[in-house]
C-alpha positions in Angstrom: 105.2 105.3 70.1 103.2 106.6 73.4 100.7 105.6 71.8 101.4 102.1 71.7 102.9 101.7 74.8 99.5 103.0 76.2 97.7 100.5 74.1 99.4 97.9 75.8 99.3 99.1 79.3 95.2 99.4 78.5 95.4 95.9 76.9 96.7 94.2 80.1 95.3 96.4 82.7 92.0 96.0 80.9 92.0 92.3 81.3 91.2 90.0 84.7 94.7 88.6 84.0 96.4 91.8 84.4 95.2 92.6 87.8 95.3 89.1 89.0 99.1 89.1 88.0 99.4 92.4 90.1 97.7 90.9 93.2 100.0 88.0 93.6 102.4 89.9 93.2 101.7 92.3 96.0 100.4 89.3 98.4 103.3 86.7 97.8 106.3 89.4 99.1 103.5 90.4 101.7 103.4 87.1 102.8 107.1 86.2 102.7 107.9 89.7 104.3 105.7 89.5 107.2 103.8 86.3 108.2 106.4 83.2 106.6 108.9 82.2 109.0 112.2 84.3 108.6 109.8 87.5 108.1 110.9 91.3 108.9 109.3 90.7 112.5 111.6 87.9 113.8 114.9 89.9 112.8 114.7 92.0 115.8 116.1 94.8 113.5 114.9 96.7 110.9 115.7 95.8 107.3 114.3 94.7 104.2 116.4 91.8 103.4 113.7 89.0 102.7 112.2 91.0 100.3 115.1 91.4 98.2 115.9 87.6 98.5 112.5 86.5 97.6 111.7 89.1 95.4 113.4 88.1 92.2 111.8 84.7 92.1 108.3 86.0 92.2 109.8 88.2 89.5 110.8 85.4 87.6 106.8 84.4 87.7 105.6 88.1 87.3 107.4 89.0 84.3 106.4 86.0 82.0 103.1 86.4 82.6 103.5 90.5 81.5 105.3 90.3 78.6 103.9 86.8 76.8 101.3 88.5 74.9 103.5 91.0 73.5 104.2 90.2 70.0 102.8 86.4 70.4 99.3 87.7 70.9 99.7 90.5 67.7 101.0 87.5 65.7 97.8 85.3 66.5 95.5 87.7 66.2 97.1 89.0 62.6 97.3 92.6 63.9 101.2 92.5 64.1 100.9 93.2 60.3 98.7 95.9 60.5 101.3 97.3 63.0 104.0 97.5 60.8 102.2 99.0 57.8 102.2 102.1 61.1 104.4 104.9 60.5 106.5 103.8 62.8 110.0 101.7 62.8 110.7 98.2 64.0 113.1 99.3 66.4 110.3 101.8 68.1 107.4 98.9 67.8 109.8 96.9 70.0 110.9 100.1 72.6 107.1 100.9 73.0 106.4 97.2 73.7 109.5 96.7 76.1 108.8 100.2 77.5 105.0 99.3 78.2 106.0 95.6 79.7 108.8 97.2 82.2 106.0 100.2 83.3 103.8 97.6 84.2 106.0 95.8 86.5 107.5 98.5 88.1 103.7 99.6 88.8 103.3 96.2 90.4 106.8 97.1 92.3 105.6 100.6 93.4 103.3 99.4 96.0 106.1 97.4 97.8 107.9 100.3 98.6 105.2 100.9 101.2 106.5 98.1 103.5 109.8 100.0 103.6 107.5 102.7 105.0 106.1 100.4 107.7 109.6 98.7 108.7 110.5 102.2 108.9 107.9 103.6 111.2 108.3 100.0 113.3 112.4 101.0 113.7 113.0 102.0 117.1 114.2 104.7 117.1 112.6 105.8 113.7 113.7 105.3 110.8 117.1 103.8 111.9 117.7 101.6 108.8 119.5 101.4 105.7 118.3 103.0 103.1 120.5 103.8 100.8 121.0 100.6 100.9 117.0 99.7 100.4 117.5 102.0 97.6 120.3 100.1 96.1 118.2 97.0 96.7 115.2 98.6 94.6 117.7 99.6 91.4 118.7 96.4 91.2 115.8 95.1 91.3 114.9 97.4 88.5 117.6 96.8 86.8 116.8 92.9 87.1 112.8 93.6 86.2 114.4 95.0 83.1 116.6 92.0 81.9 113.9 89.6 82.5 111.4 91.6 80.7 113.8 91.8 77.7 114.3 87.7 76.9 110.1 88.1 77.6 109.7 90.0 75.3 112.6 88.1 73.0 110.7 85.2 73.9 107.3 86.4 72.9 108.5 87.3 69.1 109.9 83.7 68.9 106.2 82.4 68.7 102.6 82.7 68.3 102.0 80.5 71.0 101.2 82.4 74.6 102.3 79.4 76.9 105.5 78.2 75.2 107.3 81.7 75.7 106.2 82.0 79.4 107.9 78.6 80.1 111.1 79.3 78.1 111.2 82.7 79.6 111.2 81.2 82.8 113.5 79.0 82.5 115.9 81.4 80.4 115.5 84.2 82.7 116.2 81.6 86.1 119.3 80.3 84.7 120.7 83.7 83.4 120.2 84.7 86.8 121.7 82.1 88.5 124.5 82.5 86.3 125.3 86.1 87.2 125.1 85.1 90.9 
């Protein structure tokens, strides 16, 4: 099972894509934390509630592009079949490749946690923020990284085809979101 997941980390990391996907990330809530009106700098205190607005619906675009080759791109390729003649379960093929796609986005979350560093250090006096709240804010965002990645990945055994689960995944994940909200 570690073994797959790491094939598929390596399989998207090891592809332009992957680190594209990663970047946009990264420079879309840098943008909307810091230089788009409503930023972390025209507040006047410190907190990190524009990132946790904006944040799910780069999500919603971050997600579909990590999980749509999961079993769609196996299928077209015809290595899904070779895959299950593995020693290993169905139940643990889909873990490992769920497992892998939510690794990947909460390595494209870790680097965001260092603007909670720099809103810190900016805090007068120091540090004088929420963060257990911030640390709330970051679970759930986990927590909703987690749910979209499982309809991507529902999405991506659906089909062969690598577009049509990215746009139903989008559109699934947005309006189960909205719903919850």
């Amino acid at each position: 099972m570690f073994a797959l997941i790491g094939k598929e980390v390596r399989g998207f990391l090891g592809t332009l894509i992957g680190h594209i996907v990663i970047t946009v990330f990264l420079l879309l809530t840098g943008l909307f934390l810091w230089v788009f009106p409503n930023n972390v700098l025209d507040s006047g205190y410190a907190d990190l509630t524009p990132l946790f607005y904006m944040a799910p619906w780069v999500l919603l675009f971050l997600v579909p592009a990590v999980t749509m080759r999961s079993f769609s791109e196996e299928r077209r390729t015809g290595t899904l079949e070779l895959l299950l003649t593995k020693p290993l379960t169905e139940l643990r093929i889909v873990l490992a490749k769920y497992a892998a796609a939510l690794l990947l986005v909460v390595v494209a979350l870790i680097p965001t946690l260092i603007y909670w560093w720099s809103v810190g250090s900016l805090a007068v006096p120091k540090w004088n923020m929420d963060n257990g709240g911030i640390m709330g804010s970051y679970i759930g965002l986990l927590f909703l990284a987690s749910c979209f990645t499982a309809i991507g990945i529902f999405a991506s055994s659906l089909t062969d085809s690598r577009s049509w689960p990215s746009s139903s995944r989008c559109s699934c994940a947005s309006s189960c979101w909205r719903a919850s909200a």
